[in-house]
C-alpha positions as a Markdown table, in Angstrom:
| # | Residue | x | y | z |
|---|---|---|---|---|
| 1 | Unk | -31.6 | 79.9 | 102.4 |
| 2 | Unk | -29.7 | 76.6 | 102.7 |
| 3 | Unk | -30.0 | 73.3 | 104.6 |
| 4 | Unk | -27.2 | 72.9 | 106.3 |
| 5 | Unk | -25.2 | 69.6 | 107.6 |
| 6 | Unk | -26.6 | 69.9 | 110.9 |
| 7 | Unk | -30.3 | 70.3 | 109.7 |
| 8 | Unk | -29.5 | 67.1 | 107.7 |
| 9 | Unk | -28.3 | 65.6 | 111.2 |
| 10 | Unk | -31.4 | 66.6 | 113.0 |
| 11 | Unk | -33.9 | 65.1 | 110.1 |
| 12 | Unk | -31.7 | 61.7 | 110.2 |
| 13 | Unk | -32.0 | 61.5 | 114.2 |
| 14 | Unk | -35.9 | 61.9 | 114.4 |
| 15 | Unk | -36.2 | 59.4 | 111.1 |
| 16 | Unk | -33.8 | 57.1 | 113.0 |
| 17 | Unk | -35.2 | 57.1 | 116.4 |
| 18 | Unk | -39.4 | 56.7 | 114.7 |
| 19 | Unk | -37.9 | 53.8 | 112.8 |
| 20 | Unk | -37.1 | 52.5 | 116.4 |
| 21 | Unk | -40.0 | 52.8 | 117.8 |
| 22 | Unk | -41.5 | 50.9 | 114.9 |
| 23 | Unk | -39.3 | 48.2 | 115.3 |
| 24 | Unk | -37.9 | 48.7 | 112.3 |
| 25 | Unk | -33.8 | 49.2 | 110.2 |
| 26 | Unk | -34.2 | 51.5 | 108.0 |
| 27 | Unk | -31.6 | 53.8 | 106.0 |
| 28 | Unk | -32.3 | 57.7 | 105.2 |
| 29 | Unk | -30.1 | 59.9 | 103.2 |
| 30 | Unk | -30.9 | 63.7 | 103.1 |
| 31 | Unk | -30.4 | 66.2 | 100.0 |
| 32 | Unk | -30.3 | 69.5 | 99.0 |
| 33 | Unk | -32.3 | 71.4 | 96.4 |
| 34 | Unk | -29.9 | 70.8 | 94.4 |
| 35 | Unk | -30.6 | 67.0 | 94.8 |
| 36 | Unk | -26.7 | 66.7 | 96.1 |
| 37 | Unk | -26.6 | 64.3 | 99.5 |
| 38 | Unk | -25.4 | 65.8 | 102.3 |
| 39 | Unk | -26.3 | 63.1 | 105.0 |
| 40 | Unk | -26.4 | 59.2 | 104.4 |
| 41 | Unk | -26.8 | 57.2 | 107.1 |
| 42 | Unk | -27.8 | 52.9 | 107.4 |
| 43 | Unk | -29.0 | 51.4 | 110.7 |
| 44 | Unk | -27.5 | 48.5 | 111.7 |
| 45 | Unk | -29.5 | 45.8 | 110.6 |
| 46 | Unk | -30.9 | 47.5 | 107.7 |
| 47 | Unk | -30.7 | 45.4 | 104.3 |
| 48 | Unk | -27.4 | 46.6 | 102.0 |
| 49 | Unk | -29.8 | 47.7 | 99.3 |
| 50 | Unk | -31.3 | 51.0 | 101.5 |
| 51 | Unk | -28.9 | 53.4 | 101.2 |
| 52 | Unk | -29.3 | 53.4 | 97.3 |
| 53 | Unk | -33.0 | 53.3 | 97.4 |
| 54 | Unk | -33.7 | 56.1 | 100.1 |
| 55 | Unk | -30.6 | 58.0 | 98.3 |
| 56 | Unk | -33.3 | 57.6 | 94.8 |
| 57 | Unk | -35.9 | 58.5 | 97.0 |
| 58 | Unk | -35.0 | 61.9 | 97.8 |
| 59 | Unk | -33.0 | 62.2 | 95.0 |
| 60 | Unk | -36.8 | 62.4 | 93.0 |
| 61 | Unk | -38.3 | 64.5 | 95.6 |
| 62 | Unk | -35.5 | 67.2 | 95.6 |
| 63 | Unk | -35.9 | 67.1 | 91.4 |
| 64 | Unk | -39.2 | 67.0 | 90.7 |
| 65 | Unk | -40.0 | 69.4 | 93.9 |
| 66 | Unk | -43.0 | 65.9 | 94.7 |
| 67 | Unk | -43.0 | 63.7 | 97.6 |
| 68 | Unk | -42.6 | 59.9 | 96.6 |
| 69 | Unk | -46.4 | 58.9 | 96.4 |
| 70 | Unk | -46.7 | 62.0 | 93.4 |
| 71 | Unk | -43.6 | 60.4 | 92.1 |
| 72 | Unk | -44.9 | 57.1 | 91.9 |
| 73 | Unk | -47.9 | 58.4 | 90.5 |
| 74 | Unk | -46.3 | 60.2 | 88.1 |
| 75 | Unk | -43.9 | 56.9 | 87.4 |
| 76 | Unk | -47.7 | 55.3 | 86.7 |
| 77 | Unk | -49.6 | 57.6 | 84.6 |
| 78 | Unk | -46.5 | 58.7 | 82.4 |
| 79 | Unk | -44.2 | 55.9 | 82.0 |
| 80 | Unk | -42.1 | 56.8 | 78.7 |
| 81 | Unk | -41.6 | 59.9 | 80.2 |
| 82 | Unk | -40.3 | 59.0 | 84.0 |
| 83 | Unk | -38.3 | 55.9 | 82.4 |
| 84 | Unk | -36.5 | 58.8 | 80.3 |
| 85 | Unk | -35.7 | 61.0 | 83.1 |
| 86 | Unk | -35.2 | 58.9 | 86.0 |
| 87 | Unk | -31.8 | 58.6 | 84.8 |
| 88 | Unk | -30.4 | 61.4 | 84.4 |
| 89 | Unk | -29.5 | 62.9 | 87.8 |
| 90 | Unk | -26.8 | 61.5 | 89.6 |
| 91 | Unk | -28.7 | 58.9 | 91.2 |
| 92 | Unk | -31.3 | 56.8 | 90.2 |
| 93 | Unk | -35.2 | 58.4 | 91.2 |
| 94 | Unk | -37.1 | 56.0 | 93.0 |
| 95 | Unk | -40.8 | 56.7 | 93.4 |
| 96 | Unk | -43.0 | 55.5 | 96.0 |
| 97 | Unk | -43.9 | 56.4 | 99.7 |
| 98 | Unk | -40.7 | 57.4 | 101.8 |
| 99 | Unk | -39.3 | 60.5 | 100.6 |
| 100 | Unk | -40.6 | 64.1 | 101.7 |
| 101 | Unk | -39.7 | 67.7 | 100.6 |
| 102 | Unk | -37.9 | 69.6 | 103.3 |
| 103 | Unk | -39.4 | 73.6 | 102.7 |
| 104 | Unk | -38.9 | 76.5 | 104.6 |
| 105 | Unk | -41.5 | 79.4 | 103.7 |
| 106 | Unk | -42.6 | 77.3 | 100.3 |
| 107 | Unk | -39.0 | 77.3 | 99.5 |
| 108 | Unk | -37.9 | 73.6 | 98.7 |
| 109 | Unk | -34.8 | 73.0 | 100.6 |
| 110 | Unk | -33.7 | 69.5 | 99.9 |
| 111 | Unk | -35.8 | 66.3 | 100.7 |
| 112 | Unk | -35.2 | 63.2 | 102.8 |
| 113 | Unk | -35.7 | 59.5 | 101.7 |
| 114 | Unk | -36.0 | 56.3 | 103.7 |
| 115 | Unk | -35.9 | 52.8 | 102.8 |
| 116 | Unk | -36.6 | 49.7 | 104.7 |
| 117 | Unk | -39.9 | 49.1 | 106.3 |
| 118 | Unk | -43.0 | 49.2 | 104.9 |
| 119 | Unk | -43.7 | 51.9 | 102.1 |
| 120 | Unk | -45.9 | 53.5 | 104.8 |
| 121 | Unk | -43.5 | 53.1 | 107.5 |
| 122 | Unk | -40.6 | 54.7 | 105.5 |
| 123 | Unk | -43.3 | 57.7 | 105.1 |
| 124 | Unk | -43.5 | 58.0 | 108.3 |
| 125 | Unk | -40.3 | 57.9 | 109.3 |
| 126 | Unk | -39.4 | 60.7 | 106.8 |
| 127 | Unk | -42.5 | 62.7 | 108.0 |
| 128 | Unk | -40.6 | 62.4 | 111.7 |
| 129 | Unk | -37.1 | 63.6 | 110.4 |
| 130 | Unk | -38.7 | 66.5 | 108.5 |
| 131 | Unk | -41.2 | 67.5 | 111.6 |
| 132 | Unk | -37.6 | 67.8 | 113.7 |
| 133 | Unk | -36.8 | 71.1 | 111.7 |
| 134 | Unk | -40.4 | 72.8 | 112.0 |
């Protein structure tokens, strides 16, 4: 069981239409278990910074098989540790609201990650693209 490019497509185009409705430019990138991107995407208007932080956003999920908030709290409660790992993957991990596993069956599939509104906003945004595959 894989996520494939157009499942990645369909989580990007809910994400990007919720961050409309909110008013909002955000960018979302979309990764497989494997924490390898398959889908990047930044709205026009969104700050040039996104792309790398929703990138680390998933990127952390898709490792760590946690949504951002566990990330973050992880980042909190065991510093030493998450400042050694958090660079070893590819890409940076970036904790915090915004990124969500994508499962099928409790299988972890990849994980989205968007960057650009507020913390809760990117969460929900995320929330929308992975709801698009359910």
């Amino acid at each position: 069981m894989a996520l494939s490019l157009a499942d990645a497509e369909s989580v990007m185009r809910e994400a990007r239409e919720h961050a409309a409705t909110l008013g909002i430019r955000v960018s979302i990138a979309v990764v497989d278990a494997g924490a390898n991107l398959l889908a990047l995407q930044r709205m026009d208007g969104a700050a040039p910074i996104t792309p790398q932080v929703a990138e680390g956003k998933a990127v952390g999920a898709a490792l760590f098989y946690r949504d951002g908030g566990s990330l973050l709290t992880m980042a909190n409660d065991r510093p030493a540790f998450f400042n050694a790992v958090s660079g070893m993957g590819r890409s940076r991990i970036v904790p915090g609201l915004g990124s969500v596993l994508i499962t099928k069956d409790s299988v972890v599939l990849g994980a989205v990650g968007v960057s650009g509104g507020k913390p809760e906003q990117d969460l929900e945004c995320a929330e929308a693209g992975v709801s698009s595959l359910k």
